[in-house]
N, CA, C and O atoms as CSV, one atom per row, in Angstrom:
chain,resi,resn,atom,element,x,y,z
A,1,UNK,N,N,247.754,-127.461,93.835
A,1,UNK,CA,C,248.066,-126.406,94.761
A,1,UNK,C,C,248.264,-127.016,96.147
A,1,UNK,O,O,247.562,-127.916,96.607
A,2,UNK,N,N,249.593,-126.263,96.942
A,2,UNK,CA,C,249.618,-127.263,97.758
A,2,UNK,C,C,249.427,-125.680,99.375
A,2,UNK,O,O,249.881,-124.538,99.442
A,3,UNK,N,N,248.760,-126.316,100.107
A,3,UNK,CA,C,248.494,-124.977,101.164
A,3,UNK,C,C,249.562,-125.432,102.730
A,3,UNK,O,O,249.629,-126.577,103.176
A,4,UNK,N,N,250.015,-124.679,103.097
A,4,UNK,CA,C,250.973,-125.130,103.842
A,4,UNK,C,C,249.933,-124.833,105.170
A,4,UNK,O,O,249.031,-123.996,105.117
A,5,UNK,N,N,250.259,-125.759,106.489
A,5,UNK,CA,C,249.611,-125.198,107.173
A,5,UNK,C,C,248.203,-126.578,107.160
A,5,UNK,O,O,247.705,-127.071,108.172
A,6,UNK,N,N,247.951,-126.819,106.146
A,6,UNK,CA,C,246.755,-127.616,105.714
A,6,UNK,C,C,246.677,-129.132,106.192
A,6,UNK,O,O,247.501,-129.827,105.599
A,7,UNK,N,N,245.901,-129.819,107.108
A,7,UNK,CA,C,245.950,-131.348,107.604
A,7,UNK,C,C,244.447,-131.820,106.993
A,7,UNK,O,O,243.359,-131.271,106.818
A,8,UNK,N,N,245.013,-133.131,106.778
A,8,UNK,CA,C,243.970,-133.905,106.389
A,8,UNK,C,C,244.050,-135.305,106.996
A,8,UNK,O,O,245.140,-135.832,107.220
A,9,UNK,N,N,242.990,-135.848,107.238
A,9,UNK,CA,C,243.012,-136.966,108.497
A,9,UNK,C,C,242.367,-138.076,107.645
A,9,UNK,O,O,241.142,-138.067,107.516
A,10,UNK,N,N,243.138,-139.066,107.034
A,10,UNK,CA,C,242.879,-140.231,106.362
A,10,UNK,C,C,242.420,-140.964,107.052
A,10,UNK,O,O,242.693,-140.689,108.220
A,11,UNK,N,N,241.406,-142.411,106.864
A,11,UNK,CA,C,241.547,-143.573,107.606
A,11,UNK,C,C,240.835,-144.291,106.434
A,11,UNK,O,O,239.826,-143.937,105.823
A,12,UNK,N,N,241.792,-145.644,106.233
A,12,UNK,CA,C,242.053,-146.636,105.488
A,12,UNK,C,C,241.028,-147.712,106.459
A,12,UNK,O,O,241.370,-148.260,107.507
A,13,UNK,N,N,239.576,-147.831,105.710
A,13,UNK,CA,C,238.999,-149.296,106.428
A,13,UNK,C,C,238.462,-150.331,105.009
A,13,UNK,O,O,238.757,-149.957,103.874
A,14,UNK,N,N,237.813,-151.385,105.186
A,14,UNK,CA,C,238.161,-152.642,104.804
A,14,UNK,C,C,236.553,-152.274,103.943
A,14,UNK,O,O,235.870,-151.752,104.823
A,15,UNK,N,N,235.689,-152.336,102.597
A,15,UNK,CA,C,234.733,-151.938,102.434
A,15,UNK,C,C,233.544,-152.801,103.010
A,15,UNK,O,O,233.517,-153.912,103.541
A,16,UNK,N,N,232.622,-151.921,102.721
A,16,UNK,CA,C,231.765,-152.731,103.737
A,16,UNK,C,C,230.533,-152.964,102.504
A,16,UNK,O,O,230.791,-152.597,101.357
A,17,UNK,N,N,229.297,-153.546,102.800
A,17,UNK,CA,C,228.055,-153.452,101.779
A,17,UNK,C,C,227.457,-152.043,102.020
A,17,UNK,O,O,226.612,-151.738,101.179
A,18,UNK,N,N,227.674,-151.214,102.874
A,18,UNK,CA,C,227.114,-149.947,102.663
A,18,UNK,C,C,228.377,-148.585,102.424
A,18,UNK,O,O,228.479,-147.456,102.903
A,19,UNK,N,N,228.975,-149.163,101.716
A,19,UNK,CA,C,229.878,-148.430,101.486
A,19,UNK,C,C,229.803,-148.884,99.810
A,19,UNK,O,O,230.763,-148.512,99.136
A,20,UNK,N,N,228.767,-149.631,99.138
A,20,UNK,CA,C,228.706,-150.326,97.651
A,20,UNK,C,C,228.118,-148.523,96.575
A,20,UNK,O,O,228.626,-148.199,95.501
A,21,UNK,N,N,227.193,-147.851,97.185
A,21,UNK,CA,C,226.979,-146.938,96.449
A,21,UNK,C,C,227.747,-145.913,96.213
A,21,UNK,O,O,227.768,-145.221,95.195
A,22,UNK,N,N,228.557,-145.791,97.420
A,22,UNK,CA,C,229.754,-144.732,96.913
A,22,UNK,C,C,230.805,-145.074,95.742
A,22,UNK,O,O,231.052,-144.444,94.713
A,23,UNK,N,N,231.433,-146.484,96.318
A,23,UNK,CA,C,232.121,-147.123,95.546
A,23,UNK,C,C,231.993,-146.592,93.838
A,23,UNK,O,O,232.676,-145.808,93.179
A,24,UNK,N,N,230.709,-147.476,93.483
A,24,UNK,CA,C,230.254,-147.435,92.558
A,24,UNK,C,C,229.883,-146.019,91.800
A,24,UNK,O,O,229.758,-146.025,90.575
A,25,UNK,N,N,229.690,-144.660,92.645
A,25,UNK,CA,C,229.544,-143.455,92.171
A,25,UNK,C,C,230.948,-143.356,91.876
A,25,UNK,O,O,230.900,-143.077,90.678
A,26,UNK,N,N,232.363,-143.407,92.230
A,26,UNK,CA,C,233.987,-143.352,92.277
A,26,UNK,C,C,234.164,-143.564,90.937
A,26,UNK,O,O,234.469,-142.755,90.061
A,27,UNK,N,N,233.852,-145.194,90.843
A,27,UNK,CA,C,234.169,-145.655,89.687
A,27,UNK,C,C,233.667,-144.784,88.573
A,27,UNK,O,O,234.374,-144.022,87.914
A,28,UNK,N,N,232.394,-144.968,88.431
A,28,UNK,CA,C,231.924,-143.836,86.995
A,28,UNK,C,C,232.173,-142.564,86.870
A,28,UNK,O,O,231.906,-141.962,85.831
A,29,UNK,N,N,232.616,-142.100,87.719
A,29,UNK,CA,C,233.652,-140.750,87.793
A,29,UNK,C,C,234.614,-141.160,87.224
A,29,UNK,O,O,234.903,-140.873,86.063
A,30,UNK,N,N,235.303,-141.955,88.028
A,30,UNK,CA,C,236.625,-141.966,87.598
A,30,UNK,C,C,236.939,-141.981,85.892
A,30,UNK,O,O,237.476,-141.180,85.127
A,31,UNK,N,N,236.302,-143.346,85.729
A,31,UNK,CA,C,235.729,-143.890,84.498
A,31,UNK,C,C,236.076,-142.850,83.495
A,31,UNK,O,O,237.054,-142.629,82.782
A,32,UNK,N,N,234.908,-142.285,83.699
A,32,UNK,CA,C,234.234,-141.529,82.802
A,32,UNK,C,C,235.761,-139.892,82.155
A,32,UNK,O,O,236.331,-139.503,81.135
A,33,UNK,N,N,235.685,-139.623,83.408
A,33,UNK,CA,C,237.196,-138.352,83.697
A,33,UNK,C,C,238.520,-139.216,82.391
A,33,UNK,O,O,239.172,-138.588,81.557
A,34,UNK,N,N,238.552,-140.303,82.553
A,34,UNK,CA,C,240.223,-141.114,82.272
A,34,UNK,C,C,239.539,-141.093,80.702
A,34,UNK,O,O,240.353,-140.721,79.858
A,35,UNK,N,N,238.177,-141.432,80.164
A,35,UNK,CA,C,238.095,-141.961,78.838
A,35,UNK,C,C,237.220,-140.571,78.121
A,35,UNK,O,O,236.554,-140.720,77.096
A,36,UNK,N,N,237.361,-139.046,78.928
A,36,UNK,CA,C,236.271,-138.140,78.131
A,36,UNK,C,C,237.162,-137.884,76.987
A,36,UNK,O,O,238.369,-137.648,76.945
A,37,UNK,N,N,236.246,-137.993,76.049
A,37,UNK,CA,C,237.071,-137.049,74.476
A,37,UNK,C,C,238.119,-138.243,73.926
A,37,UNK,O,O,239.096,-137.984,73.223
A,38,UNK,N,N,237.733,-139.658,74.387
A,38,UNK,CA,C,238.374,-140.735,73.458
A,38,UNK,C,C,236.948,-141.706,73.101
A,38,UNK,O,O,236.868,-142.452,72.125
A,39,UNK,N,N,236.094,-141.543,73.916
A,39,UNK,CA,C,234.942,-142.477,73.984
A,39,UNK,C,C,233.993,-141.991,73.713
A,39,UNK,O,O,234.006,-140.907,74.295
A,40,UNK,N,N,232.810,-142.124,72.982
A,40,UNK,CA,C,231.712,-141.442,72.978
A,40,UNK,C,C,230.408,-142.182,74.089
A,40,UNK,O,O,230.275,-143.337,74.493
A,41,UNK,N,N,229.412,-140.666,74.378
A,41,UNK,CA,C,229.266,-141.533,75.326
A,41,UNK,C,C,227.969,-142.924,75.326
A,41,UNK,O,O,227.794,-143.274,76.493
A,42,UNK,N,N,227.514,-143.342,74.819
A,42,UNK,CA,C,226.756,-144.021,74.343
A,42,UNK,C,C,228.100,-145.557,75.420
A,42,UNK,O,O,228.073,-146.150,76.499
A,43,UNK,N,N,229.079,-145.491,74.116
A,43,UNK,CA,C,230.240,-146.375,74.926
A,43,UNK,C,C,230.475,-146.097,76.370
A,43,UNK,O,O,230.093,-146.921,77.202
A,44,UNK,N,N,231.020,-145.097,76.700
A,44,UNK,CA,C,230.951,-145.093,78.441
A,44,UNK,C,C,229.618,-145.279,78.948
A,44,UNK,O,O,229.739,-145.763,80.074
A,45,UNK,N,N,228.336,-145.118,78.640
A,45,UNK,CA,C,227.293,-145.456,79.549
A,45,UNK,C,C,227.240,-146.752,79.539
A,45,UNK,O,O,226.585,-147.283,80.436
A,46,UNK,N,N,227.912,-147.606,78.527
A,46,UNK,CA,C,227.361,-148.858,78.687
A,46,UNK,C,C,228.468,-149.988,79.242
A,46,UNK,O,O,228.287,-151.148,79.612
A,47,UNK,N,N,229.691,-149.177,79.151
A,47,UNK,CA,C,230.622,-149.384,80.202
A,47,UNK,C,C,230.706,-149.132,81.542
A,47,UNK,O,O,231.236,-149.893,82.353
A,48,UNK,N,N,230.142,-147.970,81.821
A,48,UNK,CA,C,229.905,-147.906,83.076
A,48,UNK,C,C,228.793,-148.626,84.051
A,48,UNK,O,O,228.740,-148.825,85.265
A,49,UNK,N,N,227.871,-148.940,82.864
A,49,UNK,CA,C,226.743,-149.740,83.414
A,49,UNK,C,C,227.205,-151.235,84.123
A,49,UNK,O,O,226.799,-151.735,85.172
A,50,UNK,N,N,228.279,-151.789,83.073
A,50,UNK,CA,C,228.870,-152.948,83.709
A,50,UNK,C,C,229.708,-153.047,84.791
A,50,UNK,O,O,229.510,-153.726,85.798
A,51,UNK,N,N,230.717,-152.298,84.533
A,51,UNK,CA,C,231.637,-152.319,85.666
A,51,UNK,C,C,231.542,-151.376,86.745
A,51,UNK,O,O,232.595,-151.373,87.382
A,52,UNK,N,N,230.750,-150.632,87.164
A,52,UNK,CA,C,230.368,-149.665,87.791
A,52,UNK,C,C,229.024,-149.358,88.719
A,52,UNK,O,O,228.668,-148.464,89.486
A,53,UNK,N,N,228.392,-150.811,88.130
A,53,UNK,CA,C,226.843,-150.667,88.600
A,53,UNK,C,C,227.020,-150.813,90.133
A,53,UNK,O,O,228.143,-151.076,90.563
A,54,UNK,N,N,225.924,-150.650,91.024
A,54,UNK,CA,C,225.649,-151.262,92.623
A,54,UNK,C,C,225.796,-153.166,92.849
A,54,UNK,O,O,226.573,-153.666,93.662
A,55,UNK,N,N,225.069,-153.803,92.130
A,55,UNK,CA,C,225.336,-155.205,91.833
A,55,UNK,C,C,226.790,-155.625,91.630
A,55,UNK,O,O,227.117,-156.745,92.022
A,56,UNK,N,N,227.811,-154.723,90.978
A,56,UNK,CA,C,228.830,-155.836,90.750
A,56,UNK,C,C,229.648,-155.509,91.943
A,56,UNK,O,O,230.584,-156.247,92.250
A,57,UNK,N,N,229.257,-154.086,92.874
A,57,UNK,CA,C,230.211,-154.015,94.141
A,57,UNK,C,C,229.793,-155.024,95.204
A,57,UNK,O,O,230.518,-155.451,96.103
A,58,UNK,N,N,228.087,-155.452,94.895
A,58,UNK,CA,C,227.612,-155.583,95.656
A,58,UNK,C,C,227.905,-157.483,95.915
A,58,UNK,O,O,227.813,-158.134,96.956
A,59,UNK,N,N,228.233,-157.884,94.658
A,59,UNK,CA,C,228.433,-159.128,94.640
A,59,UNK,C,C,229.886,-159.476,94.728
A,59,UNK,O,O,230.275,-160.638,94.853
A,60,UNK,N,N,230.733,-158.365,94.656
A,60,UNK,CA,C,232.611,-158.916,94.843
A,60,UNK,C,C,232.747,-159.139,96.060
A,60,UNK,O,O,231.924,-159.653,96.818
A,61,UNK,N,N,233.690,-158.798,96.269
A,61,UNK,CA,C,234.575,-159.289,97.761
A,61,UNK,C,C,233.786,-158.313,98.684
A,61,UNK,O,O,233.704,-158.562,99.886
A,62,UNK,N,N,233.268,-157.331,98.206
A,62,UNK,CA,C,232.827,-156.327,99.570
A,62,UNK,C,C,231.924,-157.561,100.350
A,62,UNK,O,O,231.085,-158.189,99.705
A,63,UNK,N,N,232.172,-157.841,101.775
A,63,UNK,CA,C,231.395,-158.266,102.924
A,63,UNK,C,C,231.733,-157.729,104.117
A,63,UNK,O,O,232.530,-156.833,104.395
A,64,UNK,N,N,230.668,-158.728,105.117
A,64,UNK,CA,C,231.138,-158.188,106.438
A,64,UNK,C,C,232.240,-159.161,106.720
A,64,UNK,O,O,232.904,-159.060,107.752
């Protein structure tokens, strides 16, 4: 639905280490939304556990 009239104010910044728990909440959303009703979930929890945890945002590229 699109509302005319309607602004939304983006800003694109660089992630930071306290920006690792959101991240990581995104992902298992996301995750989870793209694979419901192909995966059972036993499989997505333990997928999400890997690629999705606080540790693996916390150890990639996110720095200061």
């Amino acid at each position: 639905m699109i509302r005319e009239g309607l602004t939304i104010n983006i800003s694109i910044i660089k992630a930071a280490p306290e920006h690792t728990e959101e991240i990581s909440r995104i992902c298992s959303i996301g995750w989870r939304q793209t694979v419901q009703g192909v995966y059972d979930e036993e499989y997505q929890a333990k997928n999400v556990e890997h690629w999705c945890k606080l540790a693996h945002y916390s150890r990639s590229s996110i720095s200061n």
